[in-house]
C-alpha positions in Angstrom: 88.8 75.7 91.9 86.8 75.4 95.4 89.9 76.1 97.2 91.2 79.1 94.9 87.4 80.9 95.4 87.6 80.1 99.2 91.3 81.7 99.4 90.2 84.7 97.3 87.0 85.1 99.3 88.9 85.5 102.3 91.5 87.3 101.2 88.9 90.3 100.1 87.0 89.5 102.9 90.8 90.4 105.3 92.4 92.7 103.1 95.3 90.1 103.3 97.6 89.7 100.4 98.1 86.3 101.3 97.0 83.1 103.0 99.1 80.3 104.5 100.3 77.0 103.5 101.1 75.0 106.6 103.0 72.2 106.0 105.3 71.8 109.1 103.0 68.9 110.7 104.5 66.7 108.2 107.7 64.5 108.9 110.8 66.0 108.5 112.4 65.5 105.2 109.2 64.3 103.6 109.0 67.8 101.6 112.2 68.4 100.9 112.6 64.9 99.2 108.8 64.9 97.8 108.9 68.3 96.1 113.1 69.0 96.4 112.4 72.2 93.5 109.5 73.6 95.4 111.5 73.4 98.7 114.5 74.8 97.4 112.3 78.2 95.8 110.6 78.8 98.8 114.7 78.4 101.6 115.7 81.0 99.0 112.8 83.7 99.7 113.5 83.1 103.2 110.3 80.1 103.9 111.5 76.8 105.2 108.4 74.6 104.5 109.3 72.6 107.4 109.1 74.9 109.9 107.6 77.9 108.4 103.8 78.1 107.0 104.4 79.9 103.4 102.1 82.7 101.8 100.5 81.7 99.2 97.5 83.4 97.1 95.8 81.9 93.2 97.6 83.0 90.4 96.8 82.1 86.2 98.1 79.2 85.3 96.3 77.9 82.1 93.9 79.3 79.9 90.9 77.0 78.2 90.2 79.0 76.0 91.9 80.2 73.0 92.0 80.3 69.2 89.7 78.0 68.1 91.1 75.3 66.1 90.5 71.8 64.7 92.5 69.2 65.8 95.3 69.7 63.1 95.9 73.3 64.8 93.9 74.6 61.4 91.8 77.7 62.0 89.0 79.4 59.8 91.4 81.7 57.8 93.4 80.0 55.3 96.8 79.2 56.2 96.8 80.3 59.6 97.9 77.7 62.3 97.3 78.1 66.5 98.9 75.3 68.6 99.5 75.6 72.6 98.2 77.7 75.3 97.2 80.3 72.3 94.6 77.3 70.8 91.5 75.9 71.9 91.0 72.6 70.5 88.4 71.7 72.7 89.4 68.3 74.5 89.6 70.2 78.2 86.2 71.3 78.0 85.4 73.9 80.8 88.8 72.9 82.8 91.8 71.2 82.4 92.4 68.3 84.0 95.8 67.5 85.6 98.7 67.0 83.4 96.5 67.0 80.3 98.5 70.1 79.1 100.8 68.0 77.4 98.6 67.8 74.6 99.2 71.0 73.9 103.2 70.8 74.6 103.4 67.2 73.0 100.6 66.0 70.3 99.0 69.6 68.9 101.7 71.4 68.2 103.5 68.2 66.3 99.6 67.8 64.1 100.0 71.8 63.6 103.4 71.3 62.1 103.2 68.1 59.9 99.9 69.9 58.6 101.6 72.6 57.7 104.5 70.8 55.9 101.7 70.0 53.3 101.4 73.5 52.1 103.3 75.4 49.6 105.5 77.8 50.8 104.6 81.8 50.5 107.0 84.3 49.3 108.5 86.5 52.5 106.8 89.5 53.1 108.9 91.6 55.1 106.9 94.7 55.0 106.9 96.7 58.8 103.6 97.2 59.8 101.9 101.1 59.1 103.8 104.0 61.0 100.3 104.7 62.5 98.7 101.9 63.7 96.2 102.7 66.2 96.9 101.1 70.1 94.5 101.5 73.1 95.7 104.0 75.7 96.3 101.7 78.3 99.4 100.6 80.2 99.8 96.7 81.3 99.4 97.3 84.8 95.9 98.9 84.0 95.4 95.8 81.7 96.0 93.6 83.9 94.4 95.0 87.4 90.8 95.3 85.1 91.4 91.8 83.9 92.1 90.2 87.5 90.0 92.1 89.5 86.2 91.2 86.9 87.4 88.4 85.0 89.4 86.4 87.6 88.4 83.9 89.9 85.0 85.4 91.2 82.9 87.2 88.3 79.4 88.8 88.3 77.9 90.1 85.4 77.7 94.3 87.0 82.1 93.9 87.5 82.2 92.0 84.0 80.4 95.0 82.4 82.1 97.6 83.7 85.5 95.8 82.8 84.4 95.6 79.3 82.8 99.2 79.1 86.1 100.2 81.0 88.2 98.6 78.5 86.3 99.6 75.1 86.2 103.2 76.2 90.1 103.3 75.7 90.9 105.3 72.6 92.7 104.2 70.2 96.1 106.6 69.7 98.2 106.3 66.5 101.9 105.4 67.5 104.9 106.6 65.2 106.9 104.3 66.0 105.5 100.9 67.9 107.7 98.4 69.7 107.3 94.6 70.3 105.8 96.1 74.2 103.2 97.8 72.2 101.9 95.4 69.9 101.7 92.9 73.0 99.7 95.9 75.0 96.9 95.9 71.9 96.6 91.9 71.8 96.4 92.0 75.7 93.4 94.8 75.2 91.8 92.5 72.4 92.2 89.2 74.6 90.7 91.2 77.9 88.0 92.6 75.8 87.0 89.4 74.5 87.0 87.3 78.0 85.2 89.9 79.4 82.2 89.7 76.9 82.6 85.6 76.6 82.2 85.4 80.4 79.3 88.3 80.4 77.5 86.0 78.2 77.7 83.2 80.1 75.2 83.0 82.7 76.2 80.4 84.8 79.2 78.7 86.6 81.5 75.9 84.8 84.6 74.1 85.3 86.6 77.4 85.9 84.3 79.7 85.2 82.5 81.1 88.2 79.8 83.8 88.8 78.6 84.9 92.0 75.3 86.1 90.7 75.0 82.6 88.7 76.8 80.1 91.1 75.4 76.9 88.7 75.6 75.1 86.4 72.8 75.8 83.4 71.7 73.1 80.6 71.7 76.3 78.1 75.1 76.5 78.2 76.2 72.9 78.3 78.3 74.2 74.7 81.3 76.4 73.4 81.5 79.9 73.5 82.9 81.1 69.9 83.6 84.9 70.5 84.0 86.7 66.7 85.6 90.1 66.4 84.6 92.4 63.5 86.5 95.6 63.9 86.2 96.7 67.9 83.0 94.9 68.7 82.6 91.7 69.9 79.7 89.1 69.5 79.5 86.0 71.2 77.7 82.9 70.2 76.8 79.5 71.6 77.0 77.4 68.5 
């Protein structure tokens, strides 16, 4: 986390797109045979980490939070299961720690499903969705510059606010005839919405959450944020 703020602070600081991975001080051969995959990804976009510093800039790579779940992948609403990335059990607390993931790939999603061999099966319902379900006019790209640029690495609670007033002021356009894009589009809105308001909330800086107007860490928030949705609006509590 240190070392992703100090890369993005410099990179805004530069205008840079990227900074620099230098690795050629090392012996010869030692990258190649420690990290042969890496090595290989980076000859074929032109970088030989041998002789050749490679760009590099932070990226999202694992989300803590998530549907919140029990330890059986059980939610509040009867029936309905989360397991992986889209759950948050709880056990990583404000960040992940390395390799712990495999919770989620190996002993979550295996609870999840021998819980739900318990129930009784439900008829199919293969009823489409209504012809004029409502989305957000808003393309991905907008989606995801808003969501990068205030709820990335570096928040503050005046670019977190304006991402979530940004985002909420998006009208909601019936759509004739929706595709799989679409309905990913609206869940991307409600996600973004959500972390925006969750991290506006939290006044202070944890695991990898990080403001820049509350750089530390705060006993008032030594908890869970449980975000509830009720229509557009969001409220977030501290249970």
């Amino acid at each position: 986390d240190v070392v992703s703020r100090s890369i993005v602070i410099e990179l805004r600081a530069s205008g840079d797109t990227s900074a620099f991975l230098d690795l050629t001080h090392l012996a010869r051969g030692f990258v190649c045979n420690r990290f042969p995959r890496i090595y290989e990804t980076c000859l074929r976009y032109g970088v030989d980490l041998e002789t050749t510093p490679a760009p590099v800039r932070p990226a999202a790579h694992y989300a803590m939070g998530g549907v919140h779940t029990d330890l059986l992948g059980r939610t509040n609403i009867a029936r309905l299961y989360a397991a992986g990335e889209v759950a948050c059990t709880g056990v990583h607390g404000a960040n992940r720690l390395a390799s712990n993931s495999l919770l989620e790939a190996l002993v979550f999603g295996a609870r999840a499903g021998n819980a739900m061999r318990s129930l009784a099966p439900l008829p199919q319902n293969t009823s489409a969705c209504c012809p004029l379900a409502a989305f957000p006019a808003i393309s991905e790209r907008e989606l995801r510059a808003i969501t990068w640029n205030a709820c990335g690495i570096l928040r503050n609670g005046p670019e977190l606010a304006a991402a979530h007033k940004r985002l909420q002021s998006r009208a909601l356009e019936p759509m004739q005839t929706p595709d799989r894009a679409a309905f990913e589009r609206r869940n991307m809105h409600q996600v973004a919405s959500l972390i925006s308001l969750a991290a506006l909330a939290r006044e202070e800086s944890r695991g990898g959450h990080y403001r820049t107007d509350f750089p530390h860490k705060s006993a008032a928030f030594e908890k869970h944020s449980l975000v509830t949705l009720n229509g557009r609006d969001g409220s977030v509590s501290f249970p």
